[in-house]
Structure formats: C-alpha cells, structure tokens
LUMFIBA-100935 format. One record per residue (C-alpha): chain; x, y, z; residue in one letter. Coordinates in steps of 0.1 Angstrom, whole numbers, plus 5000, padded with zeros to 4 digits. Each point is the difference from the previous one (the first is absolute). Example, Ala and Ser with C-alpha at 12.3 -4.5 7.8 and 13.67 -1.06 7.14 Angstrom:
<pts>
   mol      u      v      w   type
     A   5123   4955   5078      a
     A   5014   5034   4993      s
</pts>
This chain:
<pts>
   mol      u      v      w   type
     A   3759   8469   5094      x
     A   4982   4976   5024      x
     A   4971   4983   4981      x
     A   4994   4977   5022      x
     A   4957   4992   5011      x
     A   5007   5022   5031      x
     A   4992   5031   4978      x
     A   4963   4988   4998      x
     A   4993   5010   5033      x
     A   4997   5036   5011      x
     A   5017   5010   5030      x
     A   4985   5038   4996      x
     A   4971   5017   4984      x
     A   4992   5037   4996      x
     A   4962   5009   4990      x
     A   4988   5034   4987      x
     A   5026   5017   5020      x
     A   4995   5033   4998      x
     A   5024   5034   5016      x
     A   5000   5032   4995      x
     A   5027   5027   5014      x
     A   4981   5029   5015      x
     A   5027   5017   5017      x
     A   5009   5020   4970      x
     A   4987   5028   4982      x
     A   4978   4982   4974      x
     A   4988   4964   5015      x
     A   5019   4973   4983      x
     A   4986   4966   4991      x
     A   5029   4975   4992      x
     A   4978   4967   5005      x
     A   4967   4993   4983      x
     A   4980   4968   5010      x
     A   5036   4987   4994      x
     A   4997   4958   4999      x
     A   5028   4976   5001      x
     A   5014   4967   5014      x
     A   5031   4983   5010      x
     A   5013   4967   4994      x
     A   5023   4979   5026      x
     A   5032   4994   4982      x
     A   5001   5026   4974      x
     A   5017   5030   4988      x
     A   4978   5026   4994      x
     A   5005   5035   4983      x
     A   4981   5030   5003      x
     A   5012   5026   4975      x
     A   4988   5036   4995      x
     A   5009   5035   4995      x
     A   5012   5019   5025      x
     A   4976   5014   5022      x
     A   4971   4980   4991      x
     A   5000   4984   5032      x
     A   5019   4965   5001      x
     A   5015   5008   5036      x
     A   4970   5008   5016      x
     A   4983   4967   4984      x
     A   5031   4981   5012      x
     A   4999   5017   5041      x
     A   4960   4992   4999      x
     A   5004   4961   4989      x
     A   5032   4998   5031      x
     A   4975   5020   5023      x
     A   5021   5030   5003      x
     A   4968   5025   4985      x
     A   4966   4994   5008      x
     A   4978   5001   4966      x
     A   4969   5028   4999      x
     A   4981   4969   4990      x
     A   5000   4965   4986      x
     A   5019   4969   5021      x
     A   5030   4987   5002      x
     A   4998   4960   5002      x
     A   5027   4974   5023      x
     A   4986   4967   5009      x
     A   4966   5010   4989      x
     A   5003   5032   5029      x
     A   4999   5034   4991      x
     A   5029   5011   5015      x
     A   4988   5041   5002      x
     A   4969   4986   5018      x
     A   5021   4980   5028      x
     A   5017   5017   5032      x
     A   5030   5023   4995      x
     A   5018   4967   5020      x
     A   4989   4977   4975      x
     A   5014   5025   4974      x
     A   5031   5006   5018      x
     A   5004   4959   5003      x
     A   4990   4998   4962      x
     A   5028   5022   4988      x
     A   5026   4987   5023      x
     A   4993   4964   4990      x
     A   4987   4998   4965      x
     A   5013   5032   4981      x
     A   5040   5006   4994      x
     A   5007   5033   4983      x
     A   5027   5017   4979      x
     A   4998   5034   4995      x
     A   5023   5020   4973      x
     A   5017   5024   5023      x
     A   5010   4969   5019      x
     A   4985   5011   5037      x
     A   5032   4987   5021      x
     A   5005   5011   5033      x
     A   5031   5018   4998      x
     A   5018   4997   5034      x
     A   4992   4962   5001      x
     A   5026   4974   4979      x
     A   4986   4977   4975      x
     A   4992   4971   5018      x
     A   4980   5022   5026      x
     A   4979   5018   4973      x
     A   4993   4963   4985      x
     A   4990   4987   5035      x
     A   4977   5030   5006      x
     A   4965   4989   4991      x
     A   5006   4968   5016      x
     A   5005   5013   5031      x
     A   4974   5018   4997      x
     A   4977   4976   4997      x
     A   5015   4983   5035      x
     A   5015   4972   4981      x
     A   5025   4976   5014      x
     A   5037   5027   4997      x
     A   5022   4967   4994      x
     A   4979   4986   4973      x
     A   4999   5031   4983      x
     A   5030   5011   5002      x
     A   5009   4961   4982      x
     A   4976   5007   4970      x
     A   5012   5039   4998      x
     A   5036   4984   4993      x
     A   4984   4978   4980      x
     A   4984   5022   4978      x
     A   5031   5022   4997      x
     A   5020   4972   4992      x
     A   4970   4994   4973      x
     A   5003   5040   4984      x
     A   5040   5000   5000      x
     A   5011   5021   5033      x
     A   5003   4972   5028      x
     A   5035   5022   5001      x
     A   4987   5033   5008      x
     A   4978   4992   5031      x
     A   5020   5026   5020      x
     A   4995   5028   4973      x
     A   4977   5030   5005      x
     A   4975   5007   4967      x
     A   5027   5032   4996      x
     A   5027   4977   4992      x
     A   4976   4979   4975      x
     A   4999   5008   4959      x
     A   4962   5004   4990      x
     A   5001   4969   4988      x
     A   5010   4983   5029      x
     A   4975   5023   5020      x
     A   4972   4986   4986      x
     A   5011   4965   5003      x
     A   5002   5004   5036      x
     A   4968   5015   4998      x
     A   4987   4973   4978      x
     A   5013   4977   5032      x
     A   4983   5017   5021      x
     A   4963   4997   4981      x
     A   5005   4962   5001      x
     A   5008   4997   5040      x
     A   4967   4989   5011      x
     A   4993   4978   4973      x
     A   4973   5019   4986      x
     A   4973   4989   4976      x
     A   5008   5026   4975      x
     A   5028   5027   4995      x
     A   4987   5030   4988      x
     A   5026   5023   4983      x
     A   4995   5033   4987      x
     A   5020   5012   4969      x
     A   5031   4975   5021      x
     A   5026   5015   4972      x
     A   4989   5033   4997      x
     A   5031   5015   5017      x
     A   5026   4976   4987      x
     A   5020   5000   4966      x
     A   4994   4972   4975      x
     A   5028   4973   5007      x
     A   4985   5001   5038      x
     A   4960   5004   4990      x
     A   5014   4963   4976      x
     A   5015   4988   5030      x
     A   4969   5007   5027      x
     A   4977   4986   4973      x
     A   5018   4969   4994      x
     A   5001   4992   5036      x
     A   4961   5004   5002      x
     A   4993   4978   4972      x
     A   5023   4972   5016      x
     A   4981   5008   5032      x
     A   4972   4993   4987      x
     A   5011   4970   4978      x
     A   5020   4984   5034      x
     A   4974   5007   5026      x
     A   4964   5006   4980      x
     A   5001   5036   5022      x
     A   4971   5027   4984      x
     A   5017   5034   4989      x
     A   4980   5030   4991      x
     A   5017   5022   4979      x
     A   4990   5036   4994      x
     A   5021   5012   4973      x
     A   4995   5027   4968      x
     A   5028   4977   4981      x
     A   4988   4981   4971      x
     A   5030   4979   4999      x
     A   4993   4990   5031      x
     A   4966   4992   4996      x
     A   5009   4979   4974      x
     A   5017   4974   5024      x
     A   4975   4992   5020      x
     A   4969   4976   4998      x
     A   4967   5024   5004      x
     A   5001   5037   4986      x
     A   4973   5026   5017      x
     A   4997   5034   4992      x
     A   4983   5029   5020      x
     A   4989   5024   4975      x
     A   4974   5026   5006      x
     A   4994   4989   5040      x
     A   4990   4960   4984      x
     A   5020   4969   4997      x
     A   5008   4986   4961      x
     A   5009   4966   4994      x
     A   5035   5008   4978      x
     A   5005   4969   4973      x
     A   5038   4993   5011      x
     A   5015   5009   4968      x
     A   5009   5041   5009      x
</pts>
C-alpha cells in the first residue's frame, strides 16, 4: 500500500451524482446524490452487491456515462460540463481502464492491443511502443508480444490488458471487478502485481470488486449500498 502524503490530494471528486436507467420497464435509479473522492497514490475499493450499481459509478468517474445530475470534478473542471473533445482528451490521457471480460481486440497481437490507446491519442509510435515493452516486461509476458489474446490464459489476458490501461500514463486506473473472470491462483497473482504497482510507481487503482478478501488489501474501503456511498472501516 502507498501511504505516502500524495494521498492527501484529490485527483477526482464526484458530487451528488445522481442516474437513473429509464430504458427499462420500471425506471431504475442506481445513483442517489452519490458523493465521493479520490486520492493520488492510493488503492481504493468500492465493494457492493451485484447489481447495485458499482459499474455504472465506475464508467461515470472515467467519463464513459454522463450522470442525470451532480458533477464529476478533474482539476477543479467538471468534466460532463466541458466539450465532448475535452472529454475525449480526458479519458485518453488521465483515465486507464480494466474491464472483467478483458475487452482485447482479437485479430490484433499483444503488443498491438497494449499500444492501442496510445495511438490513439497521436502519441509518438516509437516511444510507445518502448514503454508497451516495458510494461509487459513489468506484468511477466515481454515473451508473448507476437501472441493473439486467443493464445493467452485468463490470467495472462488481463495482464495484457492491465498493460494496456497503464500506456498513457494515466492519473488513475479504473478497474472494474479486474478478477471477476479469472480463478484464484491468477486473481492472487493480478492483485499482487497491482499492489507492487502501486508500491513501485505511487499509480491510483480503482477497484470495483464484490470480494471482501479483496477489499481487505487495500487502503480505503467504499461501499455503494442503496444508490449512496459508505465509508467501510477496513476490517471486512
């Protein structure tokens, strides 16, 4: 755990967020006046049933769902009340995501799927392509560059992916329920390379999990209950 003076400052801050699904038979509201804050540096849980609505919190903070109401603060900006080019720019640059069903481009190899949001974002293609091998070296497959996500394990899959969220050297990486698909000696494995992560580089992870073991491992505890954030004591 990094517990270092960086995790004073806030890097993100959600206020009386509010969404509700009204798409579906009976309106659904999953956020109410929902308030919370993240630190630089930290790791950060958010733990909840399923269903109660930790993805869409989790998409709202990395500006992937707009919120019915309430702001979503970066650098003192709302970022739903900027351009849809600041927004673009803001997710590209600032948020890294990990998704549990991985979200690899299929017909592209490993390093290529790694290398994707950076090129997105116009950056320099030798550069990147120096800290993608980097950062695979840094999650174990700097030997399976060539490979194509069929060819992976799960575990390995979401390492690549987890390479992949930290490309652009984004302020926060914002994972959602990261060992959901992956049995325990791998969801271990995937969680001990966060924490030293974290510990080596002082990078921000969000995890969204419904695991109170791994909840337990990490500095902050929230929990979304009832469409509201809980502070969780960390002794689940």
């Amino acid at each position: 755990m990094n517990n270092s003076s960086e995790q004073n400052e806030k890097i993100l801050q959600a206020i009386e967020v509010c969404k509700t699904y009204k798409d579906v038979k009976n309106p659904l509201q999953v956020l109410r006046e929902t308030a919370m804050y993240i630190n630089r540096g930290e790791l950060l849980g958010i733990i909840g049933a399923s269903g109660v609505g930790k993805s869409t919190l989790l998409h709202i903070l990395g500006g992937l769902d707009k919120p019915d109401n309430g702001r979503v603060l970066f650098n003192d900006k709302d970022i739903y009340a900027q351009t849809p080019e600041f927004l673009d720019q803001f997710r590209n640059k600032n948020i890294g995501f990990v998704f549990q069903f991985f979200n690899l481009l299929p017909e592209f190899n490993v390093l290529e799927n790694v290398l994707f949001p950076s090129l997105i974002g116009n950056r320099d293609k030798t550069k990147a392509t120096e800290r993608a091998k980097m950062l695979l070296n840094e999650v174990g497959l700097i030997g399976r560059l060539d490979h194509k996500p069929g060819e992976l394990s799960g575990g390995e899959t979401q390492r690549v992916a987890l390479a992949r969220a930290l490309i652009n050297e984004p302020n926060m990486v914002l994972a959602d329920e990261p060992t959901g698909n992956l049995d325990s000696k791998s969801s271990d494995k995937l969680l001990d390379l966060i924490r030293e992560l974290n510990k080596k580089t002082g990078q921000t992870f969000v995890i969204v999990t419904h695991s109170h073991k791994i909840a337990r491992s990490l500095d902050r505890v929230l929990e979304l209950a009832d469409g509201k954030i809980n502070k969780v004591e960390n002794d689940l």
